[in-house]
LOLUM-103749 format. One record per atom (N, C-alpha, C, O, CB): residue in one letter; x, y, z. Coordinates in pm, whole numbers, plus 50000, padded with zeros to 5 digits. Glycine has a CB too. Example, Ala and Ser with C-alpha at 12.3 -4.5 7.8 and 13.67 -1.06 7.14 Angstrom:
A513194943150780 A512304955050780 A513204967050780 A514244966850846 A511314955350905 S512854977550708 S513674989450714 S512905000350787 S513415011450804 S514084994050572 
END
This chain:
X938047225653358 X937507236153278 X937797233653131 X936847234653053 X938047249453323 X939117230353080 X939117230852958 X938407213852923 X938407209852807 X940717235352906 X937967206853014 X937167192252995 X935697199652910 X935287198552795 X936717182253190 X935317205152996 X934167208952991 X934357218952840 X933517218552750 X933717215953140 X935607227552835 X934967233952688 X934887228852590 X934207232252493 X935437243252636 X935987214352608 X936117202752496 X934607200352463 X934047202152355 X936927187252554 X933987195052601 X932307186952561 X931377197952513 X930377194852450 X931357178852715 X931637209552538 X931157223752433 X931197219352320 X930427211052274 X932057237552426 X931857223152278 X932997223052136 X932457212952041 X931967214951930 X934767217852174 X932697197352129 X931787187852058 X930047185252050 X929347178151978 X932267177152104 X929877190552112 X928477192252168 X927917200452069 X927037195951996 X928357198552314 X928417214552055 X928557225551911 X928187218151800 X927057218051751 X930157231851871 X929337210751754 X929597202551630 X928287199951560 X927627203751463 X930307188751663 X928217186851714 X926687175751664 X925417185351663 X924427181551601 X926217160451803 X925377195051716 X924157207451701 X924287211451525 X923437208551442 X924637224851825 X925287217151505 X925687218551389 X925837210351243 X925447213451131 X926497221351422 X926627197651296 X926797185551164 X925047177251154 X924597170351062 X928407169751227 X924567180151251 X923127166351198 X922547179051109 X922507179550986 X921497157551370 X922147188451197 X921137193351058 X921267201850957 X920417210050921 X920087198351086 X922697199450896 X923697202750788 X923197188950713 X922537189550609 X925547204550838 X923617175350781 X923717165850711 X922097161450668 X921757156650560 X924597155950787 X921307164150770 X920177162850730 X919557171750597 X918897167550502 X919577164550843 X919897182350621 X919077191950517 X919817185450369 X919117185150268 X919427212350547 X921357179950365 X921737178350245 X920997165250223 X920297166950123 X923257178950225 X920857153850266 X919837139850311 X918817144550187 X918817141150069 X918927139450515 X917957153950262 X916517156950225 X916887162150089 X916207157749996 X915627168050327 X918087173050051 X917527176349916 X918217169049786 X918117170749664 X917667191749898 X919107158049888 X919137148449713 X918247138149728 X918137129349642 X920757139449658 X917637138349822 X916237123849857 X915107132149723 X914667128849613 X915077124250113 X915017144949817 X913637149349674 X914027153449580 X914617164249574 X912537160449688 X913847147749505 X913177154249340 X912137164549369 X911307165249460 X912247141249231 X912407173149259 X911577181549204 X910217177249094 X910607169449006 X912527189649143 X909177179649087 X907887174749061 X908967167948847 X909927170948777 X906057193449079 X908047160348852 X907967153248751 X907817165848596 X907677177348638 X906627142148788 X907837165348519 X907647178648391 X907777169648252 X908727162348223 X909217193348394 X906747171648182 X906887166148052 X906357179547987 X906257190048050 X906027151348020 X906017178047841 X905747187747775 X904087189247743 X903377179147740 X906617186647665 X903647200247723 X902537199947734 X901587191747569 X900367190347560 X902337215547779 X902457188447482 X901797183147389 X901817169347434 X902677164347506 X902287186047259 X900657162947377 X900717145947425 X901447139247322 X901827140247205 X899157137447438 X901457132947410 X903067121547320 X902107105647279 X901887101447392 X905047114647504 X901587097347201 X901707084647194 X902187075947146 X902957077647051 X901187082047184 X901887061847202 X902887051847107 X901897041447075 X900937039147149 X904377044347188 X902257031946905 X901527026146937 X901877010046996 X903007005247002 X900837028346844 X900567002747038 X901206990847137 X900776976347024 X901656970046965 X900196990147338 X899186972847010 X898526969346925 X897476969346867 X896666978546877 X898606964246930 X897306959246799 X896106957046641 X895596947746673 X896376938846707 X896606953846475 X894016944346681 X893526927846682 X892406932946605 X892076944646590 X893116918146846 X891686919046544 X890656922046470 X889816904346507 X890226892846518 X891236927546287 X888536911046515 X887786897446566 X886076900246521 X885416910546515 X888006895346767 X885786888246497 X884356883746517 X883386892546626 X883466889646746 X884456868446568 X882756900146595 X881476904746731 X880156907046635 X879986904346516 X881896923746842 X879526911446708 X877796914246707 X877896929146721 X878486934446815 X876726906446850 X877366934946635 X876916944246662 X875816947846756 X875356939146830 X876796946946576 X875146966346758 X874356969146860 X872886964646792 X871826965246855 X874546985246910 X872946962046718 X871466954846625 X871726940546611 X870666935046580 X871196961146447 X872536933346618 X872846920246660 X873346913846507 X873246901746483 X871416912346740 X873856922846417 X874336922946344 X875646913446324 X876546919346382 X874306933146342 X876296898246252 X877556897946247 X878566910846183 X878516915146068 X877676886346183 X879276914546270 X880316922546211 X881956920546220 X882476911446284 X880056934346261 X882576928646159 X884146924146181 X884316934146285 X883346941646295 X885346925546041 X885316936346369 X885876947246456 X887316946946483 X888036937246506 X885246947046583 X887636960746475 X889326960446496 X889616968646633 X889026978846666 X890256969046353 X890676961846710 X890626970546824 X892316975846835 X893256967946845 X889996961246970 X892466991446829 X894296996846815 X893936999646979 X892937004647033 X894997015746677 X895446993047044 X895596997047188 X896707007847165 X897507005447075 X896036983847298 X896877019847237 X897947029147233 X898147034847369 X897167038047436 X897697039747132 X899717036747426 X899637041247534 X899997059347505 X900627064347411 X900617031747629 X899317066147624 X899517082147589 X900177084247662 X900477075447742 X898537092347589 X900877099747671 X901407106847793 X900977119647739 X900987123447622 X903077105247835 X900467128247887 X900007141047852 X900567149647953 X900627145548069 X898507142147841 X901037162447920 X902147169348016 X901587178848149 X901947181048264 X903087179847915 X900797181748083 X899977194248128 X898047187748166 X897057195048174 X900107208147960 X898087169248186 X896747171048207 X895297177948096 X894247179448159 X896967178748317 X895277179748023 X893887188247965 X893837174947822 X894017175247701 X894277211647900 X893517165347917 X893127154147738 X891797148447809 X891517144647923 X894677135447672 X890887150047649 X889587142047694 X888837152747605 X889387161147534 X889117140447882 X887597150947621 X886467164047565 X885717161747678 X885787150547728 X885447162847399 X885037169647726 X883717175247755 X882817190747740 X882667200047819 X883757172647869 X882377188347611 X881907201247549 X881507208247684 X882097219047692 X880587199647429 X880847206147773 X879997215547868 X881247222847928 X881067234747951 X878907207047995 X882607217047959 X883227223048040 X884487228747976 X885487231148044 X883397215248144 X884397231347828 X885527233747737 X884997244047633 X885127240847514 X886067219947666 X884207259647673 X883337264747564 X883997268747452 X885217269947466 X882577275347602 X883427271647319 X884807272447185 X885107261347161 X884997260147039 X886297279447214 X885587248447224 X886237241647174 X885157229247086 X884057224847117 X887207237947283 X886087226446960 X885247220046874 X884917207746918 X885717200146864 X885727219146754 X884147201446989 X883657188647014 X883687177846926 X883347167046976 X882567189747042 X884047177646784 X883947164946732 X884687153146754 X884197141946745 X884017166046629 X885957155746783 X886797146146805 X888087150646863 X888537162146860 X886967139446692 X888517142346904 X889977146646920 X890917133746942 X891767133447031 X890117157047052 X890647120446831 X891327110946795 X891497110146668 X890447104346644 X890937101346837 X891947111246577 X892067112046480 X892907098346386 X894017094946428 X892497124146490 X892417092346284 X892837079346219 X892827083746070 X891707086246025 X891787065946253 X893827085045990 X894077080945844 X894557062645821 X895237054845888 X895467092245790 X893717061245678 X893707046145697 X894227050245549 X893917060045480 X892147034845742 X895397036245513 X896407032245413 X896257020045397 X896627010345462 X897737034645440 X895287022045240 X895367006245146 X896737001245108 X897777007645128 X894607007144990 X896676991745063 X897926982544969 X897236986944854 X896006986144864 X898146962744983 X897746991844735 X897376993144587 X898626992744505 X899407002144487 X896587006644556 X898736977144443 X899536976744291 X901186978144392 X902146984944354 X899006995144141 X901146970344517 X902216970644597 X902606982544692 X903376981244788 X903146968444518 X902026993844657 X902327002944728 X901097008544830 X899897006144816 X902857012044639 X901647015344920 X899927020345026 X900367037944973 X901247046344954 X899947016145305 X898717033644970 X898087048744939 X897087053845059 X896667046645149 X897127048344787 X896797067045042 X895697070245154 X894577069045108 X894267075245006 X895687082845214 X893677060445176 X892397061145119 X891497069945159 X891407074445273 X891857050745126 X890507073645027 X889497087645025 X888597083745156 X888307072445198 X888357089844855 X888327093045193 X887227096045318 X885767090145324 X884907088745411 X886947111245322 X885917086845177 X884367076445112 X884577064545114 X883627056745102 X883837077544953 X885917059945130 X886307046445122 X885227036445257 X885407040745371 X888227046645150 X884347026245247 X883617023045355 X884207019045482 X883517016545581 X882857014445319 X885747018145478 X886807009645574 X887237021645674 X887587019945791 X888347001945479 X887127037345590 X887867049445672 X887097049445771 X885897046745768 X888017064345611 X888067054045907 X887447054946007 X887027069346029 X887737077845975 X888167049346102 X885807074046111 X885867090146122 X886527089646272 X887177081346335 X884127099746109 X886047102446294 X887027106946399 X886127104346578 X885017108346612 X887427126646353 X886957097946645 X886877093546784 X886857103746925 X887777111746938 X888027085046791 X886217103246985 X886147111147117 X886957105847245 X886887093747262 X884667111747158 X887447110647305 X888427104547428 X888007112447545 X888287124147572 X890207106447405 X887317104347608 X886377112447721 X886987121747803 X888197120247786 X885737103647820 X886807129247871 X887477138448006 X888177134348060 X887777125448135 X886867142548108 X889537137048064 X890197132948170 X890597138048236 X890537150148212 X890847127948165 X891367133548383 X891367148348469 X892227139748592 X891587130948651 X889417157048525 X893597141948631 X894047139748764 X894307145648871 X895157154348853 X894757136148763 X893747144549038 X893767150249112 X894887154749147 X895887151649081 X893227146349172 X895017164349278 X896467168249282 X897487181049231 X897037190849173 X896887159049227 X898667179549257 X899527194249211 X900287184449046 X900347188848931 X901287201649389 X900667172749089 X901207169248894 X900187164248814 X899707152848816 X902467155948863 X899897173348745 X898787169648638 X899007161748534 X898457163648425 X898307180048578 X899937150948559 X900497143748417 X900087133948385 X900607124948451 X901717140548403 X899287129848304 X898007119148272 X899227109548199 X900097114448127 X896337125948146 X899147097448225 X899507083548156 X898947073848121 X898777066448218 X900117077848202 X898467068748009 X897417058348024 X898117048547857 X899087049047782 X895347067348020 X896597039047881 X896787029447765 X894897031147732 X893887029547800 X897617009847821 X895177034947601 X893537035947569 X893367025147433 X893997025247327 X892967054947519 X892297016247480 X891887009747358 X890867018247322 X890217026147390 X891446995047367 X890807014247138 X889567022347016 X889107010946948 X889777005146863 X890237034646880 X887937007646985 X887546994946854 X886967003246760 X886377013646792 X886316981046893 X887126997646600 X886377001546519 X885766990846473 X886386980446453 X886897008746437 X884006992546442 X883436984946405 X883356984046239 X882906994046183 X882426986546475 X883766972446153 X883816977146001 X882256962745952 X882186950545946 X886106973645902 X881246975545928 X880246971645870 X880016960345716 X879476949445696 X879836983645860 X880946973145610 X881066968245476 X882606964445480 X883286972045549 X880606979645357 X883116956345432 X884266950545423 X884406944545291 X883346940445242 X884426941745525 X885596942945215 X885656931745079 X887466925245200 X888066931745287 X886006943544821 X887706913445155 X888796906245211 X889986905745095 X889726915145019 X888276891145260 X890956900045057 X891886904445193 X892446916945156 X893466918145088 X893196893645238 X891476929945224 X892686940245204 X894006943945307 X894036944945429 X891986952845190 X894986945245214 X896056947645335 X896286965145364 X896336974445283 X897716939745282 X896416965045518 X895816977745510 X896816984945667 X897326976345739 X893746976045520 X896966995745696 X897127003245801 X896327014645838 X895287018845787 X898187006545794 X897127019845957 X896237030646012 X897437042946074 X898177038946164 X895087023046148 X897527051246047 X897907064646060 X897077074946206 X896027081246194 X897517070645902 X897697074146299 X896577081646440 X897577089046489 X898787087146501 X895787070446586 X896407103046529 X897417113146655 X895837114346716 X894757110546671 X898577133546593 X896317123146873 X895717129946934 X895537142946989 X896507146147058 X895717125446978 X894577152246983 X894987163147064 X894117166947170 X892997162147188 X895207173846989 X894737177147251 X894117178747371 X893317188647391 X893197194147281 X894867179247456 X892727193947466 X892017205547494 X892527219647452 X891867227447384 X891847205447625 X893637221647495 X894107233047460 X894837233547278 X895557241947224 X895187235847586 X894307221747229 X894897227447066 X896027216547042 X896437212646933 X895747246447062 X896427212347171 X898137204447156 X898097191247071 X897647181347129 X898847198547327 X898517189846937 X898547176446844 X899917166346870 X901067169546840 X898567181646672 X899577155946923 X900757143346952 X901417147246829 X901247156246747 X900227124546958 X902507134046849 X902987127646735 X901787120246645 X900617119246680 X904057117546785 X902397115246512 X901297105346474 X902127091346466 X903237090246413 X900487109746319 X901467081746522 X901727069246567 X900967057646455 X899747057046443 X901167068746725 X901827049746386 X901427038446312 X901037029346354 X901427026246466 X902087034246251 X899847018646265 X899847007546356 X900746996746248 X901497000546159 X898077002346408 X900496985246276 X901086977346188 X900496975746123 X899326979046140 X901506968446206 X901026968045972 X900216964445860 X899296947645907 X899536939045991 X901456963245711 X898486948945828 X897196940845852 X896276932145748 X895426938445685 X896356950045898 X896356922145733 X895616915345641 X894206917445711 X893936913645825 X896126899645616 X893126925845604 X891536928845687 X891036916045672 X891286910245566 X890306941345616 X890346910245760 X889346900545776 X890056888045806 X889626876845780 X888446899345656 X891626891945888 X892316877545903 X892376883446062 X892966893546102 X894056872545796 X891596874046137 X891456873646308 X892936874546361 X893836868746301 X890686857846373 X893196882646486 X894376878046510 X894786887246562 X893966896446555 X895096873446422 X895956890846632 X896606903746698 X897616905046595 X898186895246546 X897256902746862 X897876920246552 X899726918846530 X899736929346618 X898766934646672 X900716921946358 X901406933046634 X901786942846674 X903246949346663 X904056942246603 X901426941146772 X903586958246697 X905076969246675 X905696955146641 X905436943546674 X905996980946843 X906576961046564 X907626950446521 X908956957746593 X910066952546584 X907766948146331 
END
């Protein structure tokens, strides 16, 4: 008799210790969902500038900035039809900085090199974490050009709901000299 209350007793235990040990298992195995902030964050990666054709078959110069994003909350991209109120023109934004007399200045909005402002299509991930990550290239096509200006670029982004990144530099750039640079 007291054999038998022993194999109780232990019998108890292992009823008891697995799914104690299990439940503690499971909740340092999961994490809790991923959380960033709802403004987008970017960085930048690089700069190349090359030889192409334009859509009229035009020789032109072209510069292409690669940048990777992070968005917290999902809502980056435009699509006027599905965003009413919200201003459709852009939501990439580029200030461009000459070299002048050694120092960079911002150049006026008339300058033929300024870029206007860029669209970043809809984006949208399925699912319960809505946290968009990507790497987006922007070519700009530069029509009128004089050489060698040395030059940068100044960019943020914002999202649907209003949210403005950081603003992210690119590197400095001799215009009309082919070539990648990038972050130093």
């Amino acid at each position: 008799m007291i054999f038998a209350a022993e194999q109780n007793c232990q019998l108890m235990k292992k009823r008891v210790i697995i799914p104690v040990l299990a439940t503690l298992i499971m909740a340092v195995a999961c994490e809790g969902p991923e959380r960033l902030p709802a403004e987008p964050r970017i960085e930048f990666r690089a700069f190349s500038q090359y030889d192409t054709i334009d859509l009229l078959g035009n020789p032109v110069k072209a510069g292409k900035i690669t940048f990777y994003f992070e968005d917290g909350d999902g809502d980056l991209g435009i699509d006027a039809s599905q965003t009413p109120g919200f201003d459709p023109s852009g939501n990439l934004f580029l200030k461009l900085y000459r070299e002048i007399n050694g120092e960079f200045v911002l150049a006026e909005p008339t300058d033929p090199l300024y870029p206007s402002e860029y669209r970043i299509p809809y984006l949208e991930t399925a699912g319960q974490n809505k946290i968009l990550r990507g790497t987006i290239d922007v070519t700009i096509m530069y029509i009128l050009y004089n050489t060698p200006d040395i030059l940068y670029y100044d960019f943020w982004i914002r999202d649907r709901a209003g949210n403005e990144s950081n603003t992210a530099t690119t590197c400095v750039f001799v215009f009309g000299e082919n070539g990648p640079c990038a972050p130093e």
